[in-house]
C-alpha positions as CSV (number, residue, x, y, z in Angstrom):
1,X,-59.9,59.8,-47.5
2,X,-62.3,63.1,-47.4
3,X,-61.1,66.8,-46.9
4,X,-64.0,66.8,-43.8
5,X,-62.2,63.2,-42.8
6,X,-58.7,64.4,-42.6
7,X,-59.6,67.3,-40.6
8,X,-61.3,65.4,-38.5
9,X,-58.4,63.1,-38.0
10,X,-55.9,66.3,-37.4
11,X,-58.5,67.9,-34.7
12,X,-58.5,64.2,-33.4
13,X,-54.4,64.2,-32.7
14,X,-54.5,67.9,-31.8
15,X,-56.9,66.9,-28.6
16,X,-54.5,63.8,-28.0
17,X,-51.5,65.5,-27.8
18,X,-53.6,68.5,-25.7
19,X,-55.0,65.9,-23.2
20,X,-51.5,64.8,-22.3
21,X,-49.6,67.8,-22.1
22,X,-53.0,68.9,-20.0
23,X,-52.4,66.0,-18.0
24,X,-48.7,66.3,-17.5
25,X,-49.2,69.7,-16.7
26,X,-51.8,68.7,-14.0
27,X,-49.0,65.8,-12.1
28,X,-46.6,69.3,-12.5
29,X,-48.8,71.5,-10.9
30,X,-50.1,68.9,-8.3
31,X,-46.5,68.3,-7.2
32,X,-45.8,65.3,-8.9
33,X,-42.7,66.7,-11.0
34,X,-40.6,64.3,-9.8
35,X,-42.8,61.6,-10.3
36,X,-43.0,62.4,-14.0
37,X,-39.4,62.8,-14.2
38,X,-38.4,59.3,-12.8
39,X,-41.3,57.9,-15.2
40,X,-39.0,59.5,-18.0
41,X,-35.7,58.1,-16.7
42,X,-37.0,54.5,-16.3
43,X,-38.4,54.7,-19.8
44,X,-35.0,55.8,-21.2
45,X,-33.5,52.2,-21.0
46,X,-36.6,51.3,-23.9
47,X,-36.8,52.9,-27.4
48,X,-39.1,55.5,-28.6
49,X,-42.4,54.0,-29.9
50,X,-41.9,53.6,-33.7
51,X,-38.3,53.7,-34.6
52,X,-37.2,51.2,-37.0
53,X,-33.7,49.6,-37.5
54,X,-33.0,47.8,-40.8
55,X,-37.2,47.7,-41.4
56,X,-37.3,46.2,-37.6
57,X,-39.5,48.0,-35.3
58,X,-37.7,48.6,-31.9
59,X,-40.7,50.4,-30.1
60,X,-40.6,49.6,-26.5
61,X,-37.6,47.0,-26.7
62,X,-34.3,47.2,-24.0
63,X,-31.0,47.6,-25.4
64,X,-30.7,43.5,-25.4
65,X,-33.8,43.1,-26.7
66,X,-32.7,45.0,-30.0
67,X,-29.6,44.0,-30.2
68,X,-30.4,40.3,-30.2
69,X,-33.4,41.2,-32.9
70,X,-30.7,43.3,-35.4
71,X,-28.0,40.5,-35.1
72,X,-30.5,37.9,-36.1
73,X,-31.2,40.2,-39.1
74,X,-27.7,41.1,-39.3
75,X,-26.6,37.0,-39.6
76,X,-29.4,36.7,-42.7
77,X,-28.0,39.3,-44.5
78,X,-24.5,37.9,-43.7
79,X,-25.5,34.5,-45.1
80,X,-26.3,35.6,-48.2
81,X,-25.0,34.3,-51.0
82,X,-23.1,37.0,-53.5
83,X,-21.9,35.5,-56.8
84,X,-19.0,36.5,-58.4
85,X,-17.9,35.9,-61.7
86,X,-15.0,36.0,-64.0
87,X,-14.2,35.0,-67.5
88,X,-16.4,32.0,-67.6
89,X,-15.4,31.4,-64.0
90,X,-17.8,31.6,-60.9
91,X,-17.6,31.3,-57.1
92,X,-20.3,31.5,-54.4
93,X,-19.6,33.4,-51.1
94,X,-21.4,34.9,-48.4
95,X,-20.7,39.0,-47.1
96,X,-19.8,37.3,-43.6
97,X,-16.6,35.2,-45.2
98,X,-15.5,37.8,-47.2
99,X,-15.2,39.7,-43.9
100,X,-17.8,41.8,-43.8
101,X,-19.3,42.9,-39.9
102,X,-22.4,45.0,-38.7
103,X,-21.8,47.1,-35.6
104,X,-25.4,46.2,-34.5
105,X,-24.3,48.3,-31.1
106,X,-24.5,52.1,-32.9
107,X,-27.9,51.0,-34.8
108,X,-29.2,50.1,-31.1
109,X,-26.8,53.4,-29.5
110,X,-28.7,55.8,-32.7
111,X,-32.3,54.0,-32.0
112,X,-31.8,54.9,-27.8
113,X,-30.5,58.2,-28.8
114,X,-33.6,59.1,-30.6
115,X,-35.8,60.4,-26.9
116,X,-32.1,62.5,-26.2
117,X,-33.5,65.2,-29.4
118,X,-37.3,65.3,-28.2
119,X,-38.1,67.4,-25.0
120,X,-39.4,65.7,-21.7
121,X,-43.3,66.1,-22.8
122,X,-42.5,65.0,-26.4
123,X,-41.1,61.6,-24.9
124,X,-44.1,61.8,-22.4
125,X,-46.8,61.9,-24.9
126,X,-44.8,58.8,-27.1
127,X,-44.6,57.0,-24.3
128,X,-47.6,56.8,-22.7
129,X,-50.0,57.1,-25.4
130,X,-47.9,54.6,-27.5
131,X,-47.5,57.3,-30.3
132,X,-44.8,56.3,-33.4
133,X,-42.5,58.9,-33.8
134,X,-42.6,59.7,-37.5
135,X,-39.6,59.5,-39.8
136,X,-37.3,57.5,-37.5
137,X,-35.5,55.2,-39.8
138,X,-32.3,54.0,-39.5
139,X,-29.8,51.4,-41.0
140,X,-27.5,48.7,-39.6
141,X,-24.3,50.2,-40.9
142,X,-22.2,47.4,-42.5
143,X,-18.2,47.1,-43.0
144,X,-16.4,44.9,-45.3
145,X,-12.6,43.7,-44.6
146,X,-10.6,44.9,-47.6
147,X,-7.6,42.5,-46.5
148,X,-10.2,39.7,-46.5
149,X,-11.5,40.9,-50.1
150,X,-8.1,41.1,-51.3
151,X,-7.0,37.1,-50.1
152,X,-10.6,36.1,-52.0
153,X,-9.1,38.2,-55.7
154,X,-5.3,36.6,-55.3
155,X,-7.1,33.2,-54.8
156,X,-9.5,33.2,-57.4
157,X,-6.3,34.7,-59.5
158,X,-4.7,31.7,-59.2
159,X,-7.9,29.7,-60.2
160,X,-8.2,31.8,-63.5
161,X,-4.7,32.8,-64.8
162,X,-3.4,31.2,-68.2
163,X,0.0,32.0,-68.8
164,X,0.8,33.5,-72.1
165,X,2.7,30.7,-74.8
166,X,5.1,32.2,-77.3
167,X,4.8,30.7,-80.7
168,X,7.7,28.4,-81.3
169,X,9.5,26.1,-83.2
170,X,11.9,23.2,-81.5
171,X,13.3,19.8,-81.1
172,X,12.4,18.0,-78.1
173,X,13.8,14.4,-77.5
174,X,14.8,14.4,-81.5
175,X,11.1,14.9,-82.4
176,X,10.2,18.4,-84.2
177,X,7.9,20.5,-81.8
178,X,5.5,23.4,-83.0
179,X,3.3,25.0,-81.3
180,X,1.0,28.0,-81.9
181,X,1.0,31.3,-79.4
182,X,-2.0,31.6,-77.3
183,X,-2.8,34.7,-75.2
184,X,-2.9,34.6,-71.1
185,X,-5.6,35.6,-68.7
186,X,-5.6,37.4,-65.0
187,X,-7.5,39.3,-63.3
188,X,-7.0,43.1,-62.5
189,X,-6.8,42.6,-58.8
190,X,-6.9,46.1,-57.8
191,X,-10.2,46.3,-59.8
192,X,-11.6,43.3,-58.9
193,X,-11.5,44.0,-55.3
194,X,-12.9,47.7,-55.8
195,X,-15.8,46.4,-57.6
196,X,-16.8,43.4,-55.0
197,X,-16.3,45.8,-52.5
198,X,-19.1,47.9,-54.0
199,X,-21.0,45.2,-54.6
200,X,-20.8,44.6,-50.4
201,X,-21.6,47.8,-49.6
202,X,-24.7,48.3,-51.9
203,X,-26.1,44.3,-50.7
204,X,-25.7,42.8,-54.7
205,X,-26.1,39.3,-55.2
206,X,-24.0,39.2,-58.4
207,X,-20.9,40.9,-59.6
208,X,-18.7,40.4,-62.3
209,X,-15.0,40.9,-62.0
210,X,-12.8,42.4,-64.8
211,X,-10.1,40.4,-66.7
212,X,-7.1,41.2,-68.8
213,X,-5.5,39.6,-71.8
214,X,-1.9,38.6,-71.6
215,X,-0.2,38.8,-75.0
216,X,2.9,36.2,-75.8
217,X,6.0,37.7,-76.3
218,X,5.8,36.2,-79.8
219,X,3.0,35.5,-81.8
220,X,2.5,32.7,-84.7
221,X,2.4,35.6,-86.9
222,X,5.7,37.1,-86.5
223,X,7.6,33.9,-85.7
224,X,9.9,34.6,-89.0
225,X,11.5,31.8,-90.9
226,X,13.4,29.1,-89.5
227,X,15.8,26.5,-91.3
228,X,15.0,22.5,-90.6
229,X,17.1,20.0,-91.4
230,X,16.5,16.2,-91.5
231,X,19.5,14.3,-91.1
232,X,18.0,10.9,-91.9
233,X,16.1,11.8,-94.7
234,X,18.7,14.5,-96.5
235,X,16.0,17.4,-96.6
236,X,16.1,20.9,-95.8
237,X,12.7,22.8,-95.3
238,X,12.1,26.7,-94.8
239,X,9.2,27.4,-92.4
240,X,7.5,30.6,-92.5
241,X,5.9,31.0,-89.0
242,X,4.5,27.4,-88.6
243,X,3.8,27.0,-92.1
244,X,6.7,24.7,-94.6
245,X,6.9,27.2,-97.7
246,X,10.1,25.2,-99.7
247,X,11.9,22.5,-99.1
248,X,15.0,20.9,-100.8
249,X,16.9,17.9,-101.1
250,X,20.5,18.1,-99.8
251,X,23.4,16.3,-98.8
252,X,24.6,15.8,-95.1
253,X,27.5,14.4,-93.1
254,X,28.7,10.9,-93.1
255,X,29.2,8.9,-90.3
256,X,32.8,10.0,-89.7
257,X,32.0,13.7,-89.6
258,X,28.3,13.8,-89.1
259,X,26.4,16.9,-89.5
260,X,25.7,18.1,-85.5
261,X,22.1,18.2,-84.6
262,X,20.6,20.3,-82.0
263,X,19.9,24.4,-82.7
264,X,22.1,27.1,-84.2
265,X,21.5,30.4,-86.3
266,X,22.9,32.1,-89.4
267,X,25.7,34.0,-88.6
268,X,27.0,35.1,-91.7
269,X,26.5,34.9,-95.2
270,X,28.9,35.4,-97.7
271,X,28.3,35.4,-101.9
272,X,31.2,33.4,-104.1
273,X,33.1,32.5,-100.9
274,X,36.7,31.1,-100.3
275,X,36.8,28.1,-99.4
276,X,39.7,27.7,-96.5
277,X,41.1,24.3,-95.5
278,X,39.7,23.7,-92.2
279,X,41.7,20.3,-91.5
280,X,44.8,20.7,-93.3
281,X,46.8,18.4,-91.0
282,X,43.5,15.5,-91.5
283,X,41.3,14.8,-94.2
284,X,42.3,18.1,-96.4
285,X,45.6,17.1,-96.3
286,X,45.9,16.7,-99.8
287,X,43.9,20.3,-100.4
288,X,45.3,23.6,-101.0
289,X,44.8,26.1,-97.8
290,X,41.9,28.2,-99.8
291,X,40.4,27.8,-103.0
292,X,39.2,31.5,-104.5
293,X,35.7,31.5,-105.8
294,X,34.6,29.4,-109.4
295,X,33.5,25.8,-110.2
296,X,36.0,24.3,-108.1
297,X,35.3,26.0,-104.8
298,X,33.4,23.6,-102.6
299,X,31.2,25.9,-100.9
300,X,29.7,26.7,-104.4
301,X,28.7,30.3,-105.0
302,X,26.3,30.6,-102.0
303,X,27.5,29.8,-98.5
304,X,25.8,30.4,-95.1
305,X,27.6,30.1,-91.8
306,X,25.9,28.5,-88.7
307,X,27.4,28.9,-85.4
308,X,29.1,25.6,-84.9
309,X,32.5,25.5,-86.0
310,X,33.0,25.1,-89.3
311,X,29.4,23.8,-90.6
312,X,27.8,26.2,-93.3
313,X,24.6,25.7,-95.5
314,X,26.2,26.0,-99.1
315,X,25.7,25.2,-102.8
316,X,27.9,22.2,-104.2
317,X,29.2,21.6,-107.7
318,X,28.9,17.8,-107.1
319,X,25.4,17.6,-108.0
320,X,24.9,13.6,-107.3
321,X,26.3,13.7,-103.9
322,X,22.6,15.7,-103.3
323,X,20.2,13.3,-101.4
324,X,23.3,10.9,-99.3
325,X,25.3,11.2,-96.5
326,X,28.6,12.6,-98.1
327,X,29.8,15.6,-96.6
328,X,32.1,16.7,-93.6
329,X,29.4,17.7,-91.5
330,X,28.1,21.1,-94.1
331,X,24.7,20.9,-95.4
332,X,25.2,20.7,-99.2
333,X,22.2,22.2,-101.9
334,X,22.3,22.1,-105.7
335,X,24.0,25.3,-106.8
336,X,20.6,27.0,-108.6
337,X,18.6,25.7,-104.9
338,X,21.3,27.3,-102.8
339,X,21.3,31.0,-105.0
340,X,17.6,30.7,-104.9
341,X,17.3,29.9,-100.9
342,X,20.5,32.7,-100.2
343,X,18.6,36.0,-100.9
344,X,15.0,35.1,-98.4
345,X,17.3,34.2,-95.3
346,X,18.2,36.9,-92.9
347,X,21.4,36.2,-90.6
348,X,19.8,35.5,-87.2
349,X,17.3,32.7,-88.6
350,X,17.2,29.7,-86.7
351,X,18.4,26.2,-87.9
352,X,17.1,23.1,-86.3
353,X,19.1,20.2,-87.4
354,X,17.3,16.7,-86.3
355,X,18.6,13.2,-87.0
């Protein structure tokens, strides 16, 4: 537009707004004050031409009028659909059923309030030439329910948490179990709900929500040794973590003493042990009460204790009892296998014996 042409257009609202102060002026000074005054008071119940609500023009509309025109507008943007995601994970909802509201009533009470700041000719001269006020734009203010938020993150933890699972090594049902560690998932509530609650109140579509890695209390890595011993087949392996790093032939309980199965640990460990009679009154009857450390001491030069009464892991002189069911319940190894298995067990390693 031309210099001349805005001018032009400037002198053109200058004699618009002149003519109707003129002519309101003119009903004052004829006596018709009042007149003009209960013109302005019925108009109050209508909005201001040109004020805008959420991009909706409320000129000239009643209170109902605009508040049936914002709550339709109000329901689309409450139907909405605002995606959430998580780890993989992803739910659809809508602002309205994660409890957000929009007080519709203070849009229409701030629209109406708009004639209350302009004088008596100002809201003349809108009025009745139809003029826009300029720069009257407001929002619908919306609030979201943070209790409502919250019930959304504890449900949508319970969708996406993995417990942790602890490396391990165990017998179930006679069967040798092992199983690796994994980490866990959940989700940080307190963030979660902080950041869908942003994502209400700026109108996003899409928001992700944070996770957090649960770490096993013990991981494949540090699992340490443990002992396994096969009664049926007379073997005894070492595992380090999940992994079989030596294993040995040995010699186990007959069927009159059998060696126990289930799970124990090494106690103690003792180098060139005594050997004491542990059934003097029964099958070591015809035994002395200890035999001192040598070649005739049946625990060998090696012996490890387990916690159940009595049984040790322990070197044996009697070489060809190795690989049969010929002890009184101890695990026998050749002497040289015993002295070299001794030295890379720590007491506290567990023992799994399986029949």
């Amino acid at each position: 537009m031309s210099t001349h042409a805005k001018h032009k257009r400037r002198r053109g609202g200058a004699l618009k707004v002149a003519l109707i102060t003129v002519g309101v002026f003119v009903l004052l000074g004829s006596g018709s004050a009042y007149a003009a005054y209960r013109y302005d008071r019925s108009a109050a119940e209508r909005i201001l031409p040109g004020v805008k609500v959420g991009g909706i023009d409320l000129g000239g509309a009643t209170r109902e009028e605009a508040l049936v025109l914002l709550e339709e507008r109000a329901d689309e943007r409450l139907g909405e659909s605002l995606v959430v995601r998580a780890a993989g994970h992803e739910w659809t909802v809508t602002p309205e059923a994660l409890g957000v509201r929009a007080d519709t009533s203070a849009a229409v009470d701030q629209a109406l309030a708009v004639a209350d700041d302009l004088s008596l000719f100002s809201r003349l001269y809108h009025r009745l030439m139809d003029e826009p006020v300029e720069g009257e734009k407001h929002k619908i203010d919306f609030a979201y329910d943070a209790a409502s938020v919250r019930a959304f993150v504890e449900q949508a933890y319970d969708e996406i948490a993995v417990r942790p699972v602890d490396a391990e090594i165990s017998m179930v049902d006679g069967e040798l179990v092992t199983r690796r560690s994994r980490d866990g998932l959940e989700l940080k509530v307190e963030a979660a709900a902080d950041r869908i609650g942003r994502a209400l109140s700026r109108h996003l579509t899409e928001v992700e929500i944070p996770t957090k890695v649960i770490e096993p209390e013990v991981r494949t890595a540090s699992l340490g040794k443990t002992i396994v011993v096969d009664v049926s087949a007379n073997t005894l392996e070492v595992y380090e973590g999940l992994k079989v790093v030596r294993e040995y032939r040995v010699a186990t309980g007959t069927p009159g003493y059998p060696t126990p199965v289930g799970t124990f640990e090494i106690i103690d460990k003792r180098e060139n042990p005594t050997w004491y009679n542990p059934d003097p009154d029964g099958w070591g009857a015809d035994l002395p009460e200890s035999i001192g450390p040598g070649p005739g001491n049946p625990l060998g030069t090696r012996a490890m204790y387990l916690n159940s009464p009595g049984i040790r892991i322990h070197g044996t002189w009697s070489s060809s009892s190795i690989g049969t069911a010929a002890s009184h319940g101890c695990i026998r190894m050749l002497i040289s296998d015993s002295e070299e298995l001794y030295p890379t067990i720590p007491i506290g390693t567990p023992v799994i014996v399986k029949p």
